[in-house]
N, C-alpha and C positions, 0 to 999 in steps of 0.2 A: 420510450426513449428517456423518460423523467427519471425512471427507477435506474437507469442504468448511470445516468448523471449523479444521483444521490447517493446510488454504493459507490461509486469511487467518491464523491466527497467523502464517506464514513470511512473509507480506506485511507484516504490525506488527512483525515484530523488524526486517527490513530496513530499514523506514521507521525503527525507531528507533534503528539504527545510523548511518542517513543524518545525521540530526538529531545525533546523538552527534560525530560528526566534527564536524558544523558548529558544534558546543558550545550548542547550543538545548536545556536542562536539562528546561525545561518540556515541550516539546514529548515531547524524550524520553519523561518520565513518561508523556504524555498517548498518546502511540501502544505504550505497553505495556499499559495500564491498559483500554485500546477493548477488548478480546478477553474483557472483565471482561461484557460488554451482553448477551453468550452465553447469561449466567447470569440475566437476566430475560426469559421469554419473552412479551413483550409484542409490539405490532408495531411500536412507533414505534421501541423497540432496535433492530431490524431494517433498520429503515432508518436509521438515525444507523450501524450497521457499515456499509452499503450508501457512504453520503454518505462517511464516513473512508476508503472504501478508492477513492472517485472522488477523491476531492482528494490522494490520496496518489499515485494514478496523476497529477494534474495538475502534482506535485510533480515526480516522478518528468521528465517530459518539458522541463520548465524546468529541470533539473536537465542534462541533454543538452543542449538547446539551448546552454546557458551552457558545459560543457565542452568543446561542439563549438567552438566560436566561441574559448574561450579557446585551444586545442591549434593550432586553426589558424592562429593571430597568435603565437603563439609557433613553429609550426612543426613540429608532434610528430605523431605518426600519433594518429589521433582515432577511427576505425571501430572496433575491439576497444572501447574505451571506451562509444563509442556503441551497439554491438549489445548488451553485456555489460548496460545499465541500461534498454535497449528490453526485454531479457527479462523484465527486476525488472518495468520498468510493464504488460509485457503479462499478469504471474503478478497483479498488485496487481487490472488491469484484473480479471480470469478472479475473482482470490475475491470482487470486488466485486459482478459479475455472478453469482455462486453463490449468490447472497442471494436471488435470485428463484425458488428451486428449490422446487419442489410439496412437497417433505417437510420445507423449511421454513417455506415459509408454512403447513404445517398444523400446525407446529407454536407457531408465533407467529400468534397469534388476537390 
């Protein structure tokens, strides 16, 4: 259950690095402060980390999309860029999916 608590913190600080460049204060706050839901084991927590780490994955991909698109009108190699934040979404995607794991939904009743 530790490791699945620890990728999604690695997934909320990335998110909150991402936001940090874009200068989104709020946001920031808000995707450090998610890893806080941890701490109440209820179920609907569980799914509000589940829902944060979907949309952060959604983020994540529009996030490409736009750099792809920017690199290639300006002319810059764009794949390193793009493989290096498909990994971010695909680790965001994994702790998102970790939320359905047997030992912790028995643990959030």
């Amino acid at each position: 259950m530790a490791l699945r608590i620890v990728l999604f913190m690695i997934a909320a600080t990335l998110t909150a690095a991402h936001f940090l460049r874009a200068g989104s204060y709020g946001l920031v706050a808000l995707s450090l402060a998610t890893p806080l839901l941890f701490l109440y084991t209820k179920r609907w927590s569980l799914i509000l980390l589940q829902l944060a780490a979907y949309g952060a994955t959604l983020n994540w991909l529009v996030a490409i999309l736009l750099l792809v698109q920017m690199r290639q009108q300006v002319g810059l190699p764009w794949t390193t860029a793009a493989l290096i934040l498909g990994a971010v979404a695909l680790l965001t995607l994994l702790a998102g999916l970790l939320m359905n794991s047997r030992c912790l939904l028995e643990r959030y009743e």
